[in-house]
C-alpha positions, 0 to 999 in steps of 0.5 A: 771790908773797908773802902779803901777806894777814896783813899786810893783811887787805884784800887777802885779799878778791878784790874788792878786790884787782881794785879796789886794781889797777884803782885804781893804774893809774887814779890814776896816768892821772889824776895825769898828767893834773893835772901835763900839763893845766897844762904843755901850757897853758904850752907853747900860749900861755907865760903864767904865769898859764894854770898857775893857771887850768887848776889852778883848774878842775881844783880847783874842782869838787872844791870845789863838788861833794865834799860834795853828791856825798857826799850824792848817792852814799849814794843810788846804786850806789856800784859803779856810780858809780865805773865811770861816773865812770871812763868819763868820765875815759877819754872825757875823756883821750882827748878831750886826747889826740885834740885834742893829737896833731892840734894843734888844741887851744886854751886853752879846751879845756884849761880845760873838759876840766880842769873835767870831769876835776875834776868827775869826780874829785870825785864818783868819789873820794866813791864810791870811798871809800864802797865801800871798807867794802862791799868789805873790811869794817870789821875790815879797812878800816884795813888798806886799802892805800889811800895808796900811790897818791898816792905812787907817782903823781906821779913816774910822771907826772913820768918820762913828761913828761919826754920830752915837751920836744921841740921842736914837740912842742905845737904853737899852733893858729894 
């Protein structure tokens, strides 16, 4: 396995390689939620406009809460925060997923279920960001590999949707 530790003083430290890991897998879960989210409201009703509005809701919290949520999460355990968050994004997936795969979910379920992702999103991002400084240092901080999550995830969200355009694969409660 190579040494990527002169490279990226970051990943010398134990913590935060577990948290790096950990990140990825989670960012990845949460990009292909924000690209199926929309996509399954289309395929339940076909209407354009359900696209906008399940991205509103995921959106919309972010908005309201980033800035309160910074403020709220200097006073909390910022390790802590991020796992609860997590906990939430988890319960909230396999919410979509149970409401999906016995084909009872609705419209409204997609809007609230996008609002908590996004509530949970807003809120988790603001501690995960403040507890990168408590696990690698300042020296080290620039050398966080931090932005290759946003690249390697919406592909991956893309490849596995892909195979999702069966037909009767979503099926409308009616």
């Amino acid at each position: 396995m190579p040494n990527f530790s002169g490279r990226f003083p970051a990943l010398a430290s134990r913590d935060f390689s577990i948290f790096w890991v950990g990140q990825f897998i989670s960012l990845i879960g949460t990009w292909m939620q924000n690209t199926t989210q929309p996509y399954l409201a289309y395929r339940l009703t076909g209407r354009p406009l359900n696209l906008g509005i399940i991205g509103f809701a995921a959106t919309l919290p972010t908005l309201i809460l980033a800035l309160p949520g910074g403020v709220l999460v200097e006073h909390l355990d910022k390790r802590k925060t991020v796992i609860i968050m997590q906990t939430i994004m988890m319960i909230q997936a396999l919410i979509l997923a149970f409401l999906t795969l016995t084909g009872i979910i609705q419209i409204w379920h997609i809007m609230i279920l996008a609002f908590v992702l996004g509530a949970a999103n807003a809120i988790e991002i603001t501690a995960r960001q403040a507890m990168l400084i408590e696990l690698v240092g300042k020296p080290a901080l620039p050398s966080a590999p931090i932005s290759g999550h946003y690249k390697a995830s919406p592909p991956s969200a893309a490849c596995s949707s892909a195979g999702w355009r069966k037909p009767g694969t979503f099926r409308s409660p009616r």
